[in-house]
C-alpha positions in Angstrom: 109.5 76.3 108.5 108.4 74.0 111.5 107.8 75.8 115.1 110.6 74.3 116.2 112.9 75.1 113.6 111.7 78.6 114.1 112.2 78.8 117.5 116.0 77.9 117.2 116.7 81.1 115.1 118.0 84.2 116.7 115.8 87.7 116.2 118.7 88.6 113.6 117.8 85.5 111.6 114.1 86.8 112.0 115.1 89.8 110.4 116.7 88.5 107.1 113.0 86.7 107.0 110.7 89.6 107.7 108.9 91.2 104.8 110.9 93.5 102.4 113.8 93.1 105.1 112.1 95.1 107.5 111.4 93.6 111.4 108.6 95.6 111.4 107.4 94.4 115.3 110.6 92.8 118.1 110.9 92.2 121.1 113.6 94.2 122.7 115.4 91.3 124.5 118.6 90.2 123.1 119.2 87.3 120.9 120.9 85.3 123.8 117.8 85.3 125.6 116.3 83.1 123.4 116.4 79.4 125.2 117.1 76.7 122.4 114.1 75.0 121.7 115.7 71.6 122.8 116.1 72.9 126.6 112.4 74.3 127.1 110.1 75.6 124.7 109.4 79.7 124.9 106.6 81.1 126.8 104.0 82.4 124.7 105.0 85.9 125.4 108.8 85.4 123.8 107.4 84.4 120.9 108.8 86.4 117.2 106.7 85.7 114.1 109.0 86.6 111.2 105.4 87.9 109.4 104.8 90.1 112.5 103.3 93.5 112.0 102.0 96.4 113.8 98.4 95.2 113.2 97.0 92.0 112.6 95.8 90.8 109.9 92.2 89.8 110.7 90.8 86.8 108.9 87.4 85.0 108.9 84.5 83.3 107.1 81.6 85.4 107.7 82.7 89.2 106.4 85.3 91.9 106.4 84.9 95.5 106.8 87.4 97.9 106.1 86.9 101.8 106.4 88.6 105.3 107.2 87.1 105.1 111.3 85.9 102.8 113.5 81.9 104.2 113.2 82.0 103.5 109.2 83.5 100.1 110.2 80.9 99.0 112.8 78.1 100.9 110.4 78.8 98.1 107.8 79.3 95.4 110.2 75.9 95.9 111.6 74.5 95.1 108.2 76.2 92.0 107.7 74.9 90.7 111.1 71.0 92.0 109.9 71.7 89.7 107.2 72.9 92.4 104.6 75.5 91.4 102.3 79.1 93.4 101.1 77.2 96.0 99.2 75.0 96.8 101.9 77.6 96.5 104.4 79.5 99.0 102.1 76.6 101.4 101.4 75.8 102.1 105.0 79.5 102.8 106.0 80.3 105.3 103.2 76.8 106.9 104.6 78.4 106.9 108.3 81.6 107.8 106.7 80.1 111.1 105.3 78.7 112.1 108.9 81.9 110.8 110.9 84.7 111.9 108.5 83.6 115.4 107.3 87.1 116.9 107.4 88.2 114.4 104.4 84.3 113.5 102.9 80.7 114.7 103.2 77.5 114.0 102.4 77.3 116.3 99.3 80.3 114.3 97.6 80.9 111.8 95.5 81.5 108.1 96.2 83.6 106.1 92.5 82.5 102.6 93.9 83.2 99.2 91.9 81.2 95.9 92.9 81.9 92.3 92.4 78.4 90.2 92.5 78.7 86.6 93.1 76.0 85.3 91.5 76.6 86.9 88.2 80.2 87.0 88.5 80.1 90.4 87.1 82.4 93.3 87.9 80.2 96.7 87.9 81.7 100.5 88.4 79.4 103.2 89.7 80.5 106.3 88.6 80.0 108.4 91.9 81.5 111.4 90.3 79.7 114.5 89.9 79.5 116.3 87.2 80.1 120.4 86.7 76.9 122.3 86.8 75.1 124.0 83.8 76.9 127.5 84.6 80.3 126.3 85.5 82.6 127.1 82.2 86.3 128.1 82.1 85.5 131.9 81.6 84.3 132.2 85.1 87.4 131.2 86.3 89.5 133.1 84.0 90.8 135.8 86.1 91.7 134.4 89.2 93.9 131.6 87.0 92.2 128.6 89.1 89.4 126.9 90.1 89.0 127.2 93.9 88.8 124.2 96.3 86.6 125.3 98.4 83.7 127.3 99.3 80.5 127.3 96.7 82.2 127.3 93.5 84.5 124.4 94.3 82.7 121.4 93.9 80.5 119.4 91.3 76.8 118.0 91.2 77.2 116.1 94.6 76.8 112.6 94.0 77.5 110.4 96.8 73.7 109.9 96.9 72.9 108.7 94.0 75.4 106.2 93.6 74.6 104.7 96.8 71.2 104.3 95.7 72.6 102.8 92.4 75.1 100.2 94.2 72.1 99.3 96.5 69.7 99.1 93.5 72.9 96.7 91.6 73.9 94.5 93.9 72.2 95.0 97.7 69.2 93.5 99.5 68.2 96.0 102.0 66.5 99.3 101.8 67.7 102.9 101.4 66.4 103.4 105.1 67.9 100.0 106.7 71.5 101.5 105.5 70.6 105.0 106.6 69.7 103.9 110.4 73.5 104.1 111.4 74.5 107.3 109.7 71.2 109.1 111.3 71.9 107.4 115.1 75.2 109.0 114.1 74.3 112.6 112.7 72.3 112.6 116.2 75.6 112.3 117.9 78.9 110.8 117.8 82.0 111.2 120.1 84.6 113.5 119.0 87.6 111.9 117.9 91.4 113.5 117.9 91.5 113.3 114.3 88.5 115.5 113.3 89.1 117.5 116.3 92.7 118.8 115.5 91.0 119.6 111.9 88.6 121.8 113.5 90.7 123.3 115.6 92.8 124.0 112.9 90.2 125.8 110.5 88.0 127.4 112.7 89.0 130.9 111.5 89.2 130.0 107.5 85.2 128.6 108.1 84.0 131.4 109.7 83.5 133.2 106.3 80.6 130.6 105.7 78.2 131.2 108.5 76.0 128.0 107.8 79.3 125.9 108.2 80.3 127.6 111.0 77.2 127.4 113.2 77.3 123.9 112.3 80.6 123.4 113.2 81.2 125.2 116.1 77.9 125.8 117.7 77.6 129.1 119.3 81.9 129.8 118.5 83.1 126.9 120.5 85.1 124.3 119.3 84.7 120.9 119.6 86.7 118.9 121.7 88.0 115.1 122.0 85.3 112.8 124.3 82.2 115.6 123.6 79.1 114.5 121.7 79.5 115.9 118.5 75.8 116.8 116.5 74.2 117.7 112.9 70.9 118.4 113.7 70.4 120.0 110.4 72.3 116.8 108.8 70.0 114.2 110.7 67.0 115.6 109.5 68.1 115.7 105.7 68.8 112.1 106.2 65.6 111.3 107.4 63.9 113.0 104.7 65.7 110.5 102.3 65.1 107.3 104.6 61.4 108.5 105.0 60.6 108.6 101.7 62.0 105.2 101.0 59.9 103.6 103.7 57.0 105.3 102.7 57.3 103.9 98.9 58.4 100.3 99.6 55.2 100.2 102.5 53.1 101.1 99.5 54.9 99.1 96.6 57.0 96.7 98.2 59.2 97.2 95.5 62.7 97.8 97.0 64.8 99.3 93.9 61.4 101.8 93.4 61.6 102.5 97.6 65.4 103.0 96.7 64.6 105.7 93.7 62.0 107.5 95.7 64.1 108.2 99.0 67.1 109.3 96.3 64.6 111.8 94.3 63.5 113.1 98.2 67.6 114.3 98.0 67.9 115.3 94.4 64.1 116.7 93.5 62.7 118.0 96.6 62.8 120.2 98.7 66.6 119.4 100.1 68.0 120.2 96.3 65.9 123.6 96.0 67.3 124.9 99.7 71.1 123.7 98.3 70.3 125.5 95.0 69.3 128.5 96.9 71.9 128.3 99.3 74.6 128.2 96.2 73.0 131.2 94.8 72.7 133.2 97.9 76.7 132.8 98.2 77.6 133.0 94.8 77.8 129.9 93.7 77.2 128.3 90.2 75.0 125.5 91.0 71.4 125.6 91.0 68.1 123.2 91.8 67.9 122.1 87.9 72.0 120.5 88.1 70.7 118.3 91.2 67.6 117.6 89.8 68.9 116.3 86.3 71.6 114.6 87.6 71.8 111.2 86.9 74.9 108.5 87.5 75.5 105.3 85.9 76.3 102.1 86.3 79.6 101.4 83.9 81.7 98.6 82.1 85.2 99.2 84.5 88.8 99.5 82.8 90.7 96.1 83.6 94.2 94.4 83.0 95.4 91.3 83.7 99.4 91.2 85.6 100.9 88.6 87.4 97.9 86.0 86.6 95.3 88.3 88.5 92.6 90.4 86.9 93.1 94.2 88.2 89.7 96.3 87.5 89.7 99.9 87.9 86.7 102.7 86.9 87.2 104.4 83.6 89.1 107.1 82.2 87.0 110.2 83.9 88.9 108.6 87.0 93.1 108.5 87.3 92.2 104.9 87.9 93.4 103.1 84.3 96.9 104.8 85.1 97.3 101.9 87.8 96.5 99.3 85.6 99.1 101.1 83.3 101.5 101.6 85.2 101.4 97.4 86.5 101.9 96.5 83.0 104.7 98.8 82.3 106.3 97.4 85.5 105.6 93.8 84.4 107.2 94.2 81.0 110.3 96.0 82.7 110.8 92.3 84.3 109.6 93.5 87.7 108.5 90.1 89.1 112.1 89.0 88.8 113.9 91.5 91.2 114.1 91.9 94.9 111.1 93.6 96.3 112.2 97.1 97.9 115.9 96.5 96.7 117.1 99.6 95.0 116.2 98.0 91.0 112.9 97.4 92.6 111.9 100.8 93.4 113.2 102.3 90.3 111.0 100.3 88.4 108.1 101.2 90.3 108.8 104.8 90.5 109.5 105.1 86.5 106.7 102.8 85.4 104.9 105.5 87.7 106.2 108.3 86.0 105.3 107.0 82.5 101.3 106.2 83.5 100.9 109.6 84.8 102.3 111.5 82.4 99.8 109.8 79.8 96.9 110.3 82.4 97.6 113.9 82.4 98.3 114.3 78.4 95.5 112.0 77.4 92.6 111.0 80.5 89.2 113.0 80.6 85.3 112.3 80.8 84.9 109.7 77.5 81.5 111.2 77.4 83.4 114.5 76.0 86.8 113.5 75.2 88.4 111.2 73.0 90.6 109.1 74.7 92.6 106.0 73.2 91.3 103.6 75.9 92.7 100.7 73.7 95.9 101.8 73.2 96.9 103.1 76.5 95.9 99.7 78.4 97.8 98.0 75.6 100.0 95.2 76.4 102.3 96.0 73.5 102.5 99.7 74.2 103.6 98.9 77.8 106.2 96.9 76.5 107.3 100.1 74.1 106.9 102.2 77.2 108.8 99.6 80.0 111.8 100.3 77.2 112.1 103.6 78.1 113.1 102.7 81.7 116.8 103.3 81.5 119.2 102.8 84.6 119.5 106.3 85.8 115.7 108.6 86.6 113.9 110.3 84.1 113.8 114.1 85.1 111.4 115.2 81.9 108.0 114.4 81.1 107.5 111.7 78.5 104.3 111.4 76.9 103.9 108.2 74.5 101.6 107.5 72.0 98.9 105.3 72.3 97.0 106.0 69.6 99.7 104.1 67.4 98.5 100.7 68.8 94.6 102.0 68.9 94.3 100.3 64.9 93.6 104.0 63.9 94.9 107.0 63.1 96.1 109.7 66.1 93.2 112.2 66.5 94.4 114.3 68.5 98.1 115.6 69.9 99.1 114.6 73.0 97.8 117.5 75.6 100.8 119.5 76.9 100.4 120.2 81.0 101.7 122.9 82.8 101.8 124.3 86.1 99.5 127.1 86.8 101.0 130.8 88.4 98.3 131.3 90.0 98.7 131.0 94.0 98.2 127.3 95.6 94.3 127.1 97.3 93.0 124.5 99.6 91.8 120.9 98.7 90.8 118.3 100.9 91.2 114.9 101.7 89.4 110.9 101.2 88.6 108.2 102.5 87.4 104.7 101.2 85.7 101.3 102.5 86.1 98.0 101.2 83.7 94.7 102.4 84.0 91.3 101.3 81.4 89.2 102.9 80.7 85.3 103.0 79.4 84.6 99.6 82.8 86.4 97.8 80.5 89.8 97.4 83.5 92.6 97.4 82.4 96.1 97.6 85.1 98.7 96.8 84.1 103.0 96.9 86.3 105.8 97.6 84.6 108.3 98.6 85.7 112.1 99.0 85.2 116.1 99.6 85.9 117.0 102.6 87.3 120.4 104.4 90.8 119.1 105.5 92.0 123.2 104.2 90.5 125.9 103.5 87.3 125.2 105.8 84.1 123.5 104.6 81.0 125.2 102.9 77.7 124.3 103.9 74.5 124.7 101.9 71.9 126.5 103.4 70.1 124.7 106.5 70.2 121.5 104.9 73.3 120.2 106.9 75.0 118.9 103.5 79.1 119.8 103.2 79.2 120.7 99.6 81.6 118.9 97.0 85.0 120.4 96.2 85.9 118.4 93.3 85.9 121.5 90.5 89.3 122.1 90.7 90.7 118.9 89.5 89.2 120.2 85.5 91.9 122.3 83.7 91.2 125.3 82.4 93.4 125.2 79.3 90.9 124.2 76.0 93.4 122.1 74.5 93.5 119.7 77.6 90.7 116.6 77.3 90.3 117.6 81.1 88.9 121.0 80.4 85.9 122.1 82.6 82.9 122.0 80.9 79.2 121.7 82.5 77.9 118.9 82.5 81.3 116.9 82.2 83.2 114.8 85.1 86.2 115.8 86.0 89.4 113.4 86.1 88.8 112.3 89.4 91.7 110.9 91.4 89.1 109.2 93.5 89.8 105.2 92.6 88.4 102.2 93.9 89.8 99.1 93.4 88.8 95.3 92.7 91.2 92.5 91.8 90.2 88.6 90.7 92.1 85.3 90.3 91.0 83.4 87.1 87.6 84.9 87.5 87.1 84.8 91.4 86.9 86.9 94.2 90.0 88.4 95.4 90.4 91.5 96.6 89.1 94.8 97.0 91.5 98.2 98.0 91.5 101.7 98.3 93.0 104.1 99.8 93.1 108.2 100.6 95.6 110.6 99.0 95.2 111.9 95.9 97.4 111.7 93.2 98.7 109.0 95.7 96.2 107.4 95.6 97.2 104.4 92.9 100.7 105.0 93.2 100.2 103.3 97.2 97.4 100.9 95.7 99.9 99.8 93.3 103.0 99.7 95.9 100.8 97.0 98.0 99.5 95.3 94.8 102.9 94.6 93.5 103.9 92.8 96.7 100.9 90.7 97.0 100.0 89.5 93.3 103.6 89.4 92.1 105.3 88.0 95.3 102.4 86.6 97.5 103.4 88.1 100.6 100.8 88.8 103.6 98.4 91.3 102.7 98.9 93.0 106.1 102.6 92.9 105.8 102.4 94.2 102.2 100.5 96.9 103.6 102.7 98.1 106.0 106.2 97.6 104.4 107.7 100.9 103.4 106.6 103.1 100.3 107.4 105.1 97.8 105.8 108.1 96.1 106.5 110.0 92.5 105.7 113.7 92.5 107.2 114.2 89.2 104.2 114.2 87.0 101.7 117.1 86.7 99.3 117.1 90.1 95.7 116.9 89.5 94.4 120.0 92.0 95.0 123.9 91.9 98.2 124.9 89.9 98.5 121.7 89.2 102.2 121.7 90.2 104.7 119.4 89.4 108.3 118.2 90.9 110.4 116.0 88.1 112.0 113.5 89.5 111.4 113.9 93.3 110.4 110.6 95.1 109.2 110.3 98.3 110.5 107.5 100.4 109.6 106.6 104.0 113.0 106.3 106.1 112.5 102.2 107.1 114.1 102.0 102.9 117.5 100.8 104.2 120.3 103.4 103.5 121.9 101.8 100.9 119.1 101.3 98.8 118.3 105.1 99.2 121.8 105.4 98.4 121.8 103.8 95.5 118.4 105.7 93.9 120.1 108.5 94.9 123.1 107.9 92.7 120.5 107.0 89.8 119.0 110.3 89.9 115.9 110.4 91.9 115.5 113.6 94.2 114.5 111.8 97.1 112.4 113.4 99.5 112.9 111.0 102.9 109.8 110.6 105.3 108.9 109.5 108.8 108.5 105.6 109.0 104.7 105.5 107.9 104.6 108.8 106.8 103.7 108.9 102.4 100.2 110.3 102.7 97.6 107.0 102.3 96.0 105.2 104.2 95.2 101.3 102.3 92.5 99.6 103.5 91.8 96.3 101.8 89.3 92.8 102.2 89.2 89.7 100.4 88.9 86.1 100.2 92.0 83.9 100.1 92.1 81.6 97.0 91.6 77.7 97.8 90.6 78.0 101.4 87.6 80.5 100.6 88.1 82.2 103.7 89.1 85.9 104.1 91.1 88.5 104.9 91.6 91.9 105.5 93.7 94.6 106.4 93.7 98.1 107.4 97.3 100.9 107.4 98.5 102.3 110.4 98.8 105.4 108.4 95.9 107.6 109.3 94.9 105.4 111.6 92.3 103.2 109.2 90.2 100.3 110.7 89.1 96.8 109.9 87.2 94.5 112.0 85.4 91.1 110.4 85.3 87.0 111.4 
């Protein structure tokens, strides 16, 4: 459509154009106060885009960085103006993430990252999930009924460190103390944000059991307050421990992935991991100085399907990740790319082909390393088509698990696990974040970091400053389940980076916070941009939908069939008409479903790129 033509159209013809049928930006003056564009063309200011959003997309040729906040966003940026590229960039704002964002991720977490090098054209995933320490087995657990998610028998082997070091050691060009500078600068002091400061406001008194937490927190009882200089002493100096003994080994070497190794040993073999280890100890805790200190990650072969002509990567089957690329297929052999996206067909698909994946990642997912899963067979193309026939016209309210193992070319080994929800009162979990970097070269970096204190307060180790992991509870307890806890062994992580190619190229990298959400809202803003090309900012913010009908991953594990959540912008009669079909819809605020997509890429053809960030939980992007 010309500028002209588009200038003759009234703001009611803008909204039949706007994405999903949703004018999600106007201008409140009436339709007759649009001059024709014959008489005088419209002052800059009167101007409707029929693409408009609440955001703008921001687009460039020189890099992209996408994060939770603003100080992980110009963390990364800094690098790429140093000269670093995406994985760099990426690597110093998860490590300013983990100082800024401590309600939702800390430094003693974990950090599932995938990475897309340009001059191999090679997809990598970096585990970044900790595993359960050498004491940690389901009898412990036994008579409370659940694994806490909190305090010092809530998380794994922390592991955010490590895999840091690993991307950096993959795919970067700096050193371990380059990245560090921002996240130290910011561990000296960063101004208190509204965010983290209703957070601690909020669980001042459930920290205050953990006296290393809550000295750190709120220094001397007060509590921090919005526009105050926030400070981790005790933080700053454990990271300068870790950058110190990088720069001491590459002065002596000059060998930068040795430098790396050395300032990552300083955190897991020193004298940082035997004050955590005693720390744990001290409060009762199940980890000790030997689970840091033989810790190692990996750097893996990701789980990937190809929809809609674009190559969708995910990490592997310790992670909920695979269930996306499932649930995509299942979608595309229901005929999704032919309907009418956000009309009422439209969201039924999604919300069953939802409903299938997760009920397999539930009966079927855990740690490869101790499980056997049917890898093959689940990401079958074939078994999605079996599955997408079980999408009738009305919501499934029961849990149906398939079998994959029938298009594995072997025999079933095991029975589909069972899941059921625990009776065992709810407890705390906490909350993610994630960061995605594309830089000039078609680098993507994609991590999703988490464990955080968004309930139940945070646990500190000792007087190292480190937040500890709460990731523990997302293992069952039940022996049948190929989740079960188990030391050693990574739990199913819902924690899911993302990375998406076109006929081998860079595309796109995504990720978001929430949870079990987490690849459901991935997968809503996927559909939109691989299957129907729409604006990736626009795709972002066009309403959403999310299943709570399968089995959760924390706690009791609790389950809702058939209830979808659906942000209010759905028009009526499309709610309506789900309604009629079954679904218990749960209706939301206008950008209330609990994510928060962040996303960067390069646009096929012109090689420039893009990114975008959701105004849910107010996420951040800033790149040229």
């Amino acid at each position: 459509m010309t500028e002209t033509a588009r200038q003759g159209l009234s703001r009611r013809d803008f909204a039949a154009l706007a994405v999903g049928g949703v004018v999600l930006a106007q201008s409140p003056a009436s339709a007759q106060d649009a001059a024709p564009a014959a008489k005088a063309p419209l002052e800059p200011t009167r101007l409707v885009s029929a693409g408009e959003t609440l955001r703008p997309e921001i687009v460039g040729n020189f890099g992209i960085v996408a994060a939770g906040r603003h100080y992980a966003v110009a963390a990364g940026t800094r690098m790429l103006m140093a000269g670093g590229n995406a994985t760099d960039a990426g690597v110093a704002a998860v490590f300013a993430a983990a100082v800024t964002e401590i309600s939702h991720f800390g430094f003693g977490g974990e950090a599932p990252t995938i990475i897309y090098d340009a001059k191999t054209k090679k997809v990598s995933a970096v585990n970044g999930q900790g595993v359960a320490p050498a004491l940690a087995t389901p009898d412990k657990f036994a008579s409370a009924g659940v694994i806490p998610g909190n305090g010092p028998n809530g998380g794994t082997v922390p592991a955010m460190v490590d895999a840091m070091a690993l991307a950096l050691q993959l795919n970067g060009t700096m050193t371990l103390d380059q990245v560090l500078q921002p996240a130290i600068e910011l561990a000296d002091g960063f101004v208190m944000y509204n965010f983290l400061a209703e957070v601690f406001a909020s669980q001042k008194k459930a920290t205050s059991k953990w006296k290393d937490a809550y000295d750190t927190y709120y220094p001397g009882g007060t509590l921090p307050k919005v526009g105050e200089i926030f400070r981790q002493p005790n933080l700053a100096k454990t990271i300068r421990i870790i950058a110190e003994a990088d720069r001491a080994a590459y002065k002596k070497t000059k060998d930068r992935k040795a430098a790396i190794q050395a300032g990552r040993d300083a955190f897991y073999r020193g004298d940082i991991a035997r004050r955590i280890g005693a720390a744990m100890e001290r409060d009762g805790g199940l980890m000790r100085y030997e689970d840091l200190a033989g810790y190692k990650g990996r750097v893996e072969t990701p789980a990937m399907t190809s929809v809609f002509g674009y190559e969708v990567y995910k990490a592997g089957f310790w992670s909920q990740g695979p269930a996306m690329l499932m649930a995509l297929n299942i979608a595309e052999a229901a005929g999704i790319a032919q309907m009418e996206p956000g009309s009422a067909p439209y969201l039924h698909t999604v919300a069953e082909s939802i409903k299938l994946a997760f009920d397999d990642r539930n009966a079927y997912f855990g740690d490869p390393d101790f499980a056997t899963v049917p890898m093959k067979g689940l990401l079958s193309k074939d078994y999605a088509a079996q599955r997408a026939k079980q999408i009738g016209p009305k919501a499934s309210l029961e849990h149906r698990y398939g079998d994959p193992w029938a298009f594995e070319g072997r025999a079933r080994t095991t029975p589909a696990f069972t899941p059921h929800m625990l009776k065992a009162p709810p407890r705390p979990t906490a909350d993610t974040t994630a960061i995605e970097v594309v830089d000039k070269d078609g680098n993507l970096f994609s991590a999703t970091p988490s464990s955080g204190w968004l309930l139940g307060g945070a646990y500190i180790a000792g007087d190292t400053g480190v937040p500890m992991s709460n990731r523990l509870t997302v293992f069952d307890l039940d022996p049948e389940s190929p989740n079960v806890l188990a030391p050693g062994k990574r739990p199913r992580t819902t924690l899911s980076p993302s990375m998406v190619l076109k006929d081998g190229a860079p595309y796109l990298a995504i990720g978001t916070p929430g949870g079990d959400n987490q690849d459901q809202q991935i997968m809503n803003v996927l559909l939109r941009v691989l299957a129907f090309d729409q604006p990736l900012q626009a795709a972002i913010e066009a309403p959403r939908i999310n299943s709570n009908h399968f089995h959760a991953s924390f706690a009791i594990k609790k389950d809702e069939p058939g209830v979808l959540e659906i942000e209010d912008r759905v028009p009526q009669a499309v709610r309506d008409d789900l309604a009629a079909r079954g679904h218990k819809l749960d209706v939301l605020g206008p950008f209330a479903v609990s994510t928060g997509i962040v996303a960067a890429g390069v646009v096929p053809g012109s090689f420039t790129l893009r990114g975008g960030a959701d105004v849910r939980r107010e996420r951040y992007v800033f790149g040229w």
